[in-house]
Each structure stands twice: as C-alpha cells, then as structure tokens.
C-alpha positions in Angstrom: 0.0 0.0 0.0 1.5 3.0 -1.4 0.3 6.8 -0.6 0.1 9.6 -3.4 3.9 10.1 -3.7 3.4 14.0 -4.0 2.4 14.1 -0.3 4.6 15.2 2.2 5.9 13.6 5.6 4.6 15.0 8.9 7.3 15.0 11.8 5.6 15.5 15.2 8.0 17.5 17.5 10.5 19.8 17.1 13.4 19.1 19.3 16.2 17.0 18.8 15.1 14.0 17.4 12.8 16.1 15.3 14.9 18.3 13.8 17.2 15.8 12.9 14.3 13.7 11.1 12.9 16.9 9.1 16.1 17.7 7.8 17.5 14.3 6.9 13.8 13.3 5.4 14.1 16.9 3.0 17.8 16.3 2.6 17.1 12.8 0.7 14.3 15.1 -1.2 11.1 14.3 0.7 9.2 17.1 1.2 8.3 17.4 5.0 6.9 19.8 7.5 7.1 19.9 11.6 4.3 20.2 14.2 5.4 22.0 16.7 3.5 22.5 19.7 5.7 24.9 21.9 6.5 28.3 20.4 9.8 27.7 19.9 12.0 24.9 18.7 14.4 22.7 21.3 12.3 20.5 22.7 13.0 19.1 26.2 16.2 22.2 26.2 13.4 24.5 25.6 14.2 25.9 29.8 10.9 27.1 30.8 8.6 25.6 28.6 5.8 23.6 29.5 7.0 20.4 28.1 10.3 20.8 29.1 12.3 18.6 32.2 15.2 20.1 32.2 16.4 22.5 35.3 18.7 25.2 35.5 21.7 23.6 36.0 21.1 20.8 34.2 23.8 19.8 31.3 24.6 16.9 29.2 25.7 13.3 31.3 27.2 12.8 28.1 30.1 14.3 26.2 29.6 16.8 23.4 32.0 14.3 21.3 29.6 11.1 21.6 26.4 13.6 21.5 26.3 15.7 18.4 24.7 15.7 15.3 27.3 13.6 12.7 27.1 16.3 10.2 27.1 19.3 13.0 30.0 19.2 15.7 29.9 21.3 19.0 32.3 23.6 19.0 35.9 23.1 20.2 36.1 25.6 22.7 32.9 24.6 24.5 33.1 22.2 27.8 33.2 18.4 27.3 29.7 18.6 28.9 27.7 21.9 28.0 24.7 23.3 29.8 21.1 23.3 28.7 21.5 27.1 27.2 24.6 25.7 24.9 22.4 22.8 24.0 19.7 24.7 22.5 22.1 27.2 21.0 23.1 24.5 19.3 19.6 23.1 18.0 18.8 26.6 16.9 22.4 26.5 15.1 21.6 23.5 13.6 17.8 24.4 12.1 19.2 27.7 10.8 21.8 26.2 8.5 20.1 23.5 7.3 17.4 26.0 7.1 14.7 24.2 9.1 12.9 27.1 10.5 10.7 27.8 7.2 9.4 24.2 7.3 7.9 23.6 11.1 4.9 25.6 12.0 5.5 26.2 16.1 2.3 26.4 18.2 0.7 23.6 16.4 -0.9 20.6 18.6 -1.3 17.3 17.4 -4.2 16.5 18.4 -5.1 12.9 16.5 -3.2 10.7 14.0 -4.7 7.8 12.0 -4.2 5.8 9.0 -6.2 6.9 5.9 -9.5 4.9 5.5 -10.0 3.0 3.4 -5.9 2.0 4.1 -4.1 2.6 1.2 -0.5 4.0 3.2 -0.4 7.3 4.7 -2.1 9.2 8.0 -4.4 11.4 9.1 -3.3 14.3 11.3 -5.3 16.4 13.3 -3.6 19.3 14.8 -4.9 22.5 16.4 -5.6 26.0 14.5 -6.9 24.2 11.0 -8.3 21.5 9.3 -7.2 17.6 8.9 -4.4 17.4 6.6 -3.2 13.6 4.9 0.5 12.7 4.5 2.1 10.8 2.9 4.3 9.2 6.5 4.4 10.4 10.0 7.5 10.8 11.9 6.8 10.6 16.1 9.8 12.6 17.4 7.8 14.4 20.6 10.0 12.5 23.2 8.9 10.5 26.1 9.2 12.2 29.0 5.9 14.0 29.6 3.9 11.7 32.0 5.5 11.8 35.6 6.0 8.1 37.1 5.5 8.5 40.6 6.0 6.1 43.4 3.9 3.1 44.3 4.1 3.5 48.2 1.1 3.5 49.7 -0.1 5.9 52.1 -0.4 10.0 51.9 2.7 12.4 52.6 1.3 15.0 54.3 4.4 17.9 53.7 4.4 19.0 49.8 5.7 16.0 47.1 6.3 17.0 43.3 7.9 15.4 40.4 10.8 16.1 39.3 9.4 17.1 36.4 8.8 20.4 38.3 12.0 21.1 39.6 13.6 24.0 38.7 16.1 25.1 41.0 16.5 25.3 44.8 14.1 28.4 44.9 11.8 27.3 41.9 8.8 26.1 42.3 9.7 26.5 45.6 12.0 27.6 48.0 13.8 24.9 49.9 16.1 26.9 52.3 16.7 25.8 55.6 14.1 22.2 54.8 14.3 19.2 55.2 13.7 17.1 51.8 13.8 13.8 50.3 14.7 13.0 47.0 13.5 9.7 45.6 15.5 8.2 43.2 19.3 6.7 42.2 18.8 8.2 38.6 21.2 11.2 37.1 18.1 13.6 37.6 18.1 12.3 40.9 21.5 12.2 41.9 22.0 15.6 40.5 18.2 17.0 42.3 20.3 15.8 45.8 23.6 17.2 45.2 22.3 20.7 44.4 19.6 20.7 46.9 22.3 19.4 49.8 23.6 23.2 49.7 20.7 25.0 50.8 18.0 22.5 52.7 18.6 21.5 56.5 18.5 18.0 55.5 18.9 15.9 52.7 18.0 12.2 52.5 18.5 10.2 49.2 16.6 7.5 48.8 17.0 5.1 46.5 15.8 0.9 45.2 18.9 -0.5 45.4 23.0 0.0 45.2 24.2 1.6 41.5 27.3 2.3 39.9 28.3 5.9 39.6 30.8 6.9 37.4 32.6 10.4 37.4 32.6 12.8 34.6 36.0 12.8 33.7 38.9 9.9 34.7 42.5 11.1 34.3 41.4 14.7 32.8 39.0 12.8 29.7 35.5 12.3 29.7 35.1 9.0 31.0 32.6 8.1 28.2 35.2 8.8 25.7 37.5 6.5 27.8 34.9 3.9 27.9 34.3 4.6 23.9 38.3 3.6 23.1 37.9 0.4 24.6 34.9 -0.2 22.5 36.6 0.3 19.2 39.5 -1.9 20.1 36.8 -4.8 20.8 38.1 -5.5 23.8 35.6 -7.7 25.8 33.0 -6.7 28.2 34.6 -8.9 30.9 37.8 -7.0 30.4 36.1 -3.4 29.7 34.2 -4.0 33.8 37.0 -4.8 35.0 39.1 -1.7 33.4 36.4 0.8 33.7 36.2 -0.4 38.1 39.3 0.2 38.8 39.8 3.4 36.7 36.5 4.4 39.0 37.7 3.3 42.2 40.9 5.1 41.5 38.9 8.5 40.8 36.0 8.4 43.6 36.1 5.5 44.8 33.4 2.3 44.8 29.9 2.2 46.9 31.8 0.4 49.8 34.2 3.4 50.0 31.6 5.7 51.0 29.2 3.3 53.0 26.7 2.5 50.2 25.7 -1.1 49.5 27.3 -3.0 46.8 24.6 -2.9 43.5 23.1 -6.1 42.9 23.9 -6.0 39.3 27.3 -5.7 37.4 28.4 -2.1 35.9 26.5 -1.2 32.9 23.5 -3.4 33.6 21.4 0.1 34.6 21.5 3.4 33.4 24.8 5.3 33.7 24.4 7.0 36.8 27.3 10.4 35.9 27.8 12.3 38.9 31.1 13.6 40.6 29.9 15.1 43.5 27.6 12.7 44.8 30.0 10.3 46.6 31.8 14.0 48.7 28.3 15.4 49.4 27.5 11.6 50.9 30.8 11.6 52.6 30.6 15.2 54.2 26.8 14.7 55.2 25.3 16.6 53.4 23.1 13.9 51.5 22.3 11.1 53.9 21.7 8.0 51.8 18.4 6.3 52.5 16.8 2.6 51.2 13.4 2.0 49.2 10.0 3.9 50.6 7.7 1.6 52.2 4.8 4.4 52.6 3.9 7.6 53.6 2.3 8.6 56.9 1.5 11.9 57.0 4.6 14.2 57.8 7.0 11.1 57.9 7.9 8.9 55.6 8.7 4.9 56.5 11.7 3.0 54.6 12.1 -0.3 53.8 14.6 -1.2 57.3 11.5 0.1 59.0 12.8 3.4 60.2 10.6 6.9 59.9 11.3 10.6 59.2 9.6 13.3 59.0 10.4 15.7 55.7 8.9 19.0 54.6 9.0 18.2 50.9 9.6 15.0 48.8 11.1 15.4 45.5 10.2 11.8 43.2 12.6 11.9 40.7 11.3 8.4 39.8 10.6 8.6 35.5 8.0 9.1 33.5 5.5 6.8 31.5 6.0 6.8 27.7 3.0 8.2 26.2 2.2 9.2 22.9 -1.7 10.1 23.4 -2.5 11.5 19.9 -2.1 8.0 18.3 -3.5 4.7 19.3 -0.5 2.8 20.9 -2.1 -0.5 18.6 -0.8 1.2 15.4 2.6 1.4 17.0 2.5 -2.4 17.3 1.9 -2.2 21.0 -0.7 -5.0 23.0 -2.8 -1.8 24.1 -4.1 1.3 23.0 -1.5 3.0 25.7 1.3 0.7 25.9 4.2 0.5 24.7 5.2 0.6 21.0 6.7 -2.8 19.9 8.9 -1.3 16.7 12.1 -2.4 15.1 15.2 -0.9 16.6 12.5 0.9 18.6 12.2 2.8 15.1 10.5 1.5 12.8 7.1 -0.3 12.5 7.7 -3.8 11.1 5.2 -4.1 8.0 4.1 -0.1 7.2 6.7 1.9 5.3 5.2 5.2 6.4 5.6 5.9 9.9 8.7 5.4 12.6 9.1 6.9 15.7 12.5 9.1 16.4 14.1 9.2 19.7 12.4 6.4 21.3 15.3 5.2 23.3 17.5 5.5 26.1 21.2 4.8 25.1 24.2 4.1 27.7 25.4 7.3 26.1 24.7 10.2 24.1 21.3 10.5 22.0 21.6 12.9 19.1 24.0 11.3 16.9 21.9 8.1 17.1 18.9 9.8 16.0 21.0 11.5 13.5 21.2 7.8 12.4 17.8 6.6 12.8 16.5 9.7 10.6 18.8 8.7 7.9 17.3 5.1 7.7 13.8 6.6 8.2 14.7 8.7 5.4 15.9 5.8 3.0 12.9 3.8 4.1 10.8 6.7 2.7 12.8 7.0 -0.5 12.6 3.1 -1.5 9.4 3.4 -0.8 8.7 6.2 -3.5 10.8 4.5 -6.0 13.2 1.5 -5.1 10.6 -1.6 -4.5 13.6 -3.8 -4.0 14.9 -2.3 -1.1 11.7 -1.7 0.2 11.3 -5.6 0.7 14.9 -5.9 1.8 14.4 -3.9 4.6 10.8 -4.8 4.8 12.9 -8.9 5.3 15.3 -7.3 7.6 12.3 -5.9 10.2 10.9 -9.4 10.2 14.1 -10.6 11.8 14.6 -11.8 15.7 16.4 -8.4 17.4 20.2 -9.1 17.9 21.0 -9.9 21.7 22.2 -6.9 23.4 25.9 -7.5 25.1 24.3 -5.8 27.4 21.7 -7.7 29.9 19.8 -4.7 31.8 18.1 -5.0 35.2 14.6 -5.3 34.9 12.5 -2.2 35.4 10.6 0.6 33.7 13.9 2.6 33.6 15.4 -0.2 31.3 12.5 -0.1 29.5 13.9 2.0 26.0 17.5 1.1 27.2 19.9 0.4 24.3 23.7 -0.4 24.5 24.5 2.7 22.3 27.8 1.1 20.2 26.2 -2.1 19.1 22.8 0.2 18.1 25.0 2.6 16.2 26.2 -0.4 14.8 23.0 -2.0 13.8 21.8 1.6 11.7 24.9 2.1 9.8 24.5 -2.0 8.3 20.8 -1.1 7.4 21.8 2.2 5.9 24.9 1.1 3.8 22.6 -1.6 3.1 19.7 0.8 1.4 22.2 2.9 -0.1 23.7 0.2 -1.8 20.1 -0.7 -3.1 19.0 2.6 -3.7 22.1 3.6 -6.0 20.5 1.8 -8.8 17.1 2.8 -8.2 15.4 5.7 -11.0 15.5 8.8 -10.5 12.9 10.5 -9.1 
C-alpha cells in the first residue's frame, strides 16, 4: 500500500530528534513539515517551557563528542559537557543552517493521528488552529518524558511532594532553604536534584531501590565516556572493559563500599549510567544522607524499607515518567494496548508499514543525538525506496521481520530499562541497514 507520492511527511515535535528527522527526510528530497507545539524549537532544552524537564543547572551526562549531530559538531572551545542554554544554542544552530525554521509551524498541537480509510498508506493528522491534513508518513519525534512516574508506596505524605518534572532550581517552584527534603531516586536527575539541593535545605536524605554504579565525569582529565568509547573500538571484551572501567573508577571516587553505600546487585552497565562527581563527597561530608526504598507515607514522615521513619517538609520523586504518545493509538505502533508500549524495530520502525517510525524512542548508555541523526537517515531511506526502489523496500521490509540481535548488554529489569539500548552495538546496527539501502538505492530511477 503505497500513498500519493506527491504528499509530504509529517514529523511531530521539534526538538532533537525532530529536527534531525525533518532535515534528513528533506535532505534525501522528501518534502516534509514539523508540528510544533511549543512556540519555539528545542524541545526538552526548551528551559521554561511547559514540556520541558530540564532544570537550571542541568547539562549533558554525556560528552559533546559522543552527543552531536554527525554532520554538525559542538564547538571546540565549548566544555566536554555543556549546559542546557549551549544545548539549545546549538539546536537553533543546527535548524538555521540546514534551514529548518521555514518548514515547522510552532504552536501547532497534534491532536489525532490515524491511518487513511480505506488504508491505502499514509495518515491522518489532526492538529490544532486548521483543518485535517493527509500525509504521505508520520515521523513521532515528541519524546517520552511528559507523564510523571511516581511512586507506588502506599499511604499519603502530608508535607508537599512533586515530580521532578517540576524542579527548577532550589528556589523554583519552591523555596527549599533551611528544609528538610527527600529526593527519591538513584537516577542522574536524581543524583543531580540531591547534590544541588544538599547546599541549601537542612537536610537531605537520598533515597533510592537499590545500590548503583556511579561513574565520574572525567577519569585522568578525559571524559570518562570517551575513555569507555576507546575500549569499544578496540573490541576489547565486556569482561575486560568491567574490569578496566572499576578500577579506573575506584581510583577517581572510589566504589559504593568506600563511602558506606551497598554493593549494586547487578554488574556495571547493567542500569543506566548513573554520571555524577559530587555525589559520593556530598554523601561523605553529610550533606546527603543516603536512604533505602520507601515503604509508605504517613502523614509528615515517611517509612523506609529497614523500617525506620522521618519526618520531611517536601519529597522530591525523581522516579521517570510513563512513555506516552496520546494522539495516536499505541495499537498502530504495534503495542498490546491502546497506551502501551510501542513494539517497533530498533524501537524505530514499525515492522510491516513503510510510512511511519518513531524518532528518539530510546534511552542509550550514552549520548542521544547522533543516534537519531542515524535513525532519521534510515527513516529517510525507508521513505525514498518506498517512493521509488521496491527492491529495497522488501529488503528492509525482510530485515524488520528478523529476531532483534541480543544486546551485550543484559539490563536490570524495570521501567527505567525499558527504551535502554547499549549505544555502540545500536549505532552499529543503523549504519549495516543504511549502507545496506544505499547500496540498493544507488541503482534505483531517478525521481
């Protein structure tokens, strides 16, 4: 089922992973437009928007080396790791000279997307402020961090809780000076909520599931994901990389044990990347006192999992968020209900429909926009054969019916795992498929 070829493609979302699919989808010479629902482009680096999680001291847990664009480095004289304004500096570099802007209409919400009925390929998008326009394929780049995951404990905390998702800074949304707070959660929003928050409330108690792995910014004056990335290329083993990567840690700040934490119940690399190098001294000085699981709330205190109680004036969750994309019917996306989870290839690309993918649905072991950078190209090249080149259409088309590969990579259990991708072998896996369709589509007509 083919659409009229001289539709364009919609991409929904205009931050990272949405720029990147609007450009490489007109780059290949599909035309393509953005919906846009803040008014301005960025995204989740968007400080201040509605949609946006970011606080203000947040910057990248990755390195601007493993993090940009592949056709748009950071510059050289910026920080290995810069802050949320350089980040959408550079998104707003990147639309203007690739000359995005004149293609995504900002203050545009999707409200609806469905196939065209009768099917015969292509969607239906509603958005606000006109009428329902069809296109030819539908990009999903609008992220997944929207829907705060809170905790499970039972009971009712009495003092004031809030998401993460509304922190802004020790003042914003409100001012924690001289408080005592909680902060739920072992994640890098976590970890970083605690360290920043240790310098102004009376007391800080981090409380999180179980032991993790923290690994320091830099190890011997280098990022220590570009450390990490050397030993990838050589193909040295995982075994051999753990052991490497531990000691290089325990060297710089030191192991759980050093500081009084539990061991993790699961080997280094097995969750999220926890990045943080100021966690372990604010832990060791006092100023965060590190806490187990919440059992419930009751009232003013809250109970722990040994049993013990407190009493806190404000618990911050830094616990996730659900991945929701409500304009669409989670069904279409190959999930088992109308809101789950979509079931794609590479987390990309719906197995059987050439028209639609979803950008940016992932969580990689390290940095995001040069993988999207990726996945836009193959969306790109799955939207060209499908135009023009039938025989690459089916080879992909053979390639999505495939088992996934086995990550080298065996991730703990939980909703925080639940878009996790080991970021080398991934990148890995998108340049085979895209030297793949180029070699196909080098023979194909011209448009």
């Amino acid at each position: 089922m083919q659409p009229d070829a001289s539709l364009p493609w919609c991409v929904i979302g205009a931050g990272p992973s949405g720029l990147t699919a609007l450009k490489n989808l007109r780059a290949a010479g599909i035309a393509a437009e953005c919906l846009e629902r803040e008014d301005d482009i960025g995204g989740n680096w968007l400080f201040g928007a509605a949609t946006s999680r970011v606080f203000a001291s947040t910057r990248l847990v990755s390195s601007k080396s493993l993090t940009t664009y592949l056709d748009h480095p950071m510059p050289r004289a910026w920080p290995a790791y810069p802050d949320h304004r350089q980040c959408l500096d550079y998104l707003r570099e990147y639309a203007r000279r690739f000359g995005l802007h004149q293609w995504i209409r900002t203050g545009t919400v999707v409200d609806s997307i469905a196939p065209v009925d009768p099917p015969a390929g292509g969607w239906v998008v509603r958005a606000s402020g006109g009428p329902a326009r069809t296109y030819a394929g539908v990009v999903i780049a609008s992220g997944h961090n929207h829907v705060p995951r809170l905790p499970d404990a039972p009971g009712t905390f009495t003092g004031t809780l809030i998401h993460a998702a509304a922190y802004k800074s020790p003042t914003v949304p409100l001012d924690l000076t001289g408080t005592r707070v909680l902060v739920i959660g072992g994640g890098n929003s976590g970890c970083d909520i605690a360290v920043e928050i240790s310098r102004h409330a009376a007391r800080t108690v981090h409380s999180t599931r179980r032991g993790y792995h923290v690994v320091p910014r830099e190890i011997l004056g280098r990022p220590a994901d570009l450390r990490a990335e050397r030993l990838l290329r050589m193909g040295v083993p995982v075994w051999l990389r753990r052991a490497i990567s531990m000691r290089m840690i325990d060297r710089t700040i030191g192991l759980p044990a050093r500081h009084g934490l539990p061991a993790p119940d699961h080997r280094l690399w097995e969750t999220h990347p926890v990045v943080n190098s100021e966690l372990y001294a604010s832990i060791d000085t006092g100023a965060i006192v590190p806490a187990g699981d919440v059992a419930r709330f009751a009232g003013p205190e809250v109970e722990f999992a040994d049993g013990s109680r407190e009493p806190f004036d404000v618990v911050i969750c830094a616990t996730g968020y659900h991945t929701s994309h409500p304009f669409i019917d989670g069904r279409l996306l190959g999930a088992e209900s109308a809101t789950g989870l979509p079931r794609l290839f590479l987390n990309l690309l719906h197995r059987t429909r050439d028209d639609v993918a979803v950008v940016g649905l992932i969580q990689p072991d390290s940095g995001q926009w040069g993988l999207t950078d990726l996945q836009s190209r193959l969306v790109a090249r799955m939207a060209v054969a499908a135009r023009r080149a039938p025989r690459a259409s089916a080879w992909l088309y053979a390639q999505r019916q495939r088992p996934p590969r086995t990550s080298p990579i065996r991730y703990v259990a939980s909703p925080r795992h639940a878009l996790e991708v080991e970021h080398f072998s991934y990148r890995r896996a998108l340049e085979r498929l895209i030297a793949g369709m180029d070699r196909r589509l080098r023979h194909a007509p011209a448009p």
